[in-house]
C-alpha positions in Angstrom: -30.0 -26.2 8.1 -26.6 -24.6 8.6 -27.2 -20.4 8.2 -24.3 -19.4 5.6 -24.4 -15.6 7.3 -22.6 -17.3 10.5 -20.1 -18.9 8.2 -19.4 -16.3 5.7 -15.7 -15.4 6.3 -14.8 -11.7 8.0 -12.6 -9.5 6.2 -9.3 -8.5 8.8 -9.4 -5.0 9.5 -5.5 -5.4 9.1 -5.2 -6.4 6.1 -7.9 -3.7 5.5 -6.1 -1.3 6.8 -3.4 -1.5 4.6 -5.3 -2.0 1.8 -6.7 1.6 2.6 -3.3 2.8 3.4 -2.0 1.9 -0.2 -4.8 3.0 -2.0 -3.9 6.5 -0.3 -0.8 6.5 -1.5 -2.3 5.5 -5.0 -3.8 8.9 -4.7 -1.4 11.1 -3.9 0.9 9.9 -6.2 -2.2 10.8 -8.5 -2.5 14.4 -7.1 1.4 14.6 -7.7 0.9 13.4 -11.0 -1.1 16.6 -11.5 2.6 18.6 -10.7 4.4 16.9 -13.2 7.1 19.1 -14.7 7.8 16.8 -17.9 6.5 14.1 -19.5 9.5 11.9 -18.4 8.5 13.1 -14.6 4.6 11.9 -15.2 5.7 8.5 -17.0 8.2 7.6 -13.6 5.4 9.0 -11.4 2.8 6.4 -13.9 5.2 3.5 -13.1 5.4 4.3 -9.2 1.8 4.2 -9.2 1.8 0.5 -11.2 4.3 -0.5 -8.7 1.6 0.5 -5.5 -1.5 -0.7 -7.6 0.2 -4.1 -8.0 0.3 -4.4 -4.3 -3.4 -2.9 -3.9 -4.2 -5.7 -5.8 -2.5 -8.3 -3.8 -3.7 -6.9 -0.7 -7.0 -7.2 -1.9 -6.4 -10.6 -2.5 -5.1 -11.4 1.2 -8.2 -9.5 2.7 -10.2 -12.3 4.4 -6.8 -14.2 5.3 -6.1 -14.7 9.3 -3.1 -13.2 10.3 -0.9 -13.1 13.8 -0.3 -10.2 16.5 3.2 -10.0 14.9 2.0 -9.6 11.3 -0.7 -7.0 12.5 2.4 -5.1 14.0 4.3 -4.9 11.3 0.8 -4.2 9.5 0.2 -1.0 11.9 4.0 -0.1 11.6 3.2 0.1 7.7 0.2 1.9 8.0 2.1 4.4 10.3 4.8 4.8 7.5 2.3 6.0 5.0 2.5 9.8 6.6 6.3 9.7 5.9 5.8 8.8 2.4 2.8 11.0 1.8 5.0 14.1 3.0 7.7 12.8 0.6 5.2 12.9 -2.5 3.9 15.6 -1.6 7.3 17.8 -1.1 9.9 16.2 -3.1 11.8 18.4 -5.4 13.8 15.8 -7.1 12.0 12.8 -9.0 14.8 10.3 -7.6 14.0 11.1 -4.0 10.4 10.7 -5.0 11.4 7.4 -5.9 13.5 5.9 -3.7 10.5 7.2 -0.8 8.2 4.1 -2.6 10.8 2.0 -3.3 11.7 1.7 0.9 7.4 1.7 1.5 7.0 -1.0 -0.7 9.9 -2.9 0.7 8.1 -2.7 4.3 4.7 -3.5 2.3 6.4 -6.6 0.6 7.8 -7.8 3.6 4.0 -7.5 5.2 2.3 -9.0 2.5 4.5 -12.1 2.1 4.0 -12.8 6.0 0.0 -12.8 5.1 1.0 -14.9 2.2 2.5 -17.3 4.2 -0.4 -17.9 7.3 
């Protein structure tokens, strides 16, 4: 009789490690949130956090997917960008800067995640 433990799939700590790394981000866009100035400041900071929750969720998805030395590369280079952008929450004085910090993350986290997609 074949033991399912041995079979059962292992999650990639790459693909976990990102999944951490945006969920960080999740939450200091939520400690930001806590700053807001306006209401039209909270509702962009609201929609930058749908944009990072979307990709939590997809990362979630991708966790128990095999991945190559190049794709955990660009994984760890992700996960390394995450202090840039948490500095950038956490000290912008200008919404649009705020924003165009994610917007360049998630282009790195896109490119990442489609490569998972794709092994």
């Amino acid at each position: 009789m074949n033991n399912p433990a041995t079979n059962a799939p292992k999650i990639n700590t790459g693909v976990k490690g990102l999944h951490k790394a945006l969920v960080a981000q999740q939450e200091a866009l939520m400690d930001r949130l806590s700053q807001a100035q306006s209401a039209d400041e909270a509702d962009t900071l609201v929609r930058e956090m749908h944009e990072i929750n979307f990709r939590v969720m997809i990362c979630g998805s991708l966790l128990f997917k095999q991945t190559s030395a190049q794709i955990d590369a660009e994984v760890g280079s992700v996960i390394a960008a995450t202090t840039d952008l948490e500095a950038a929450i956490a000290t912008a004085t200008k919404i649009s800067a705020l924003i165009k910090a994610v917007s360049k993350f998630l282009g790195l986290v896109d490119k990442v995640l489609d490569k998972i997609k794709l092994v």
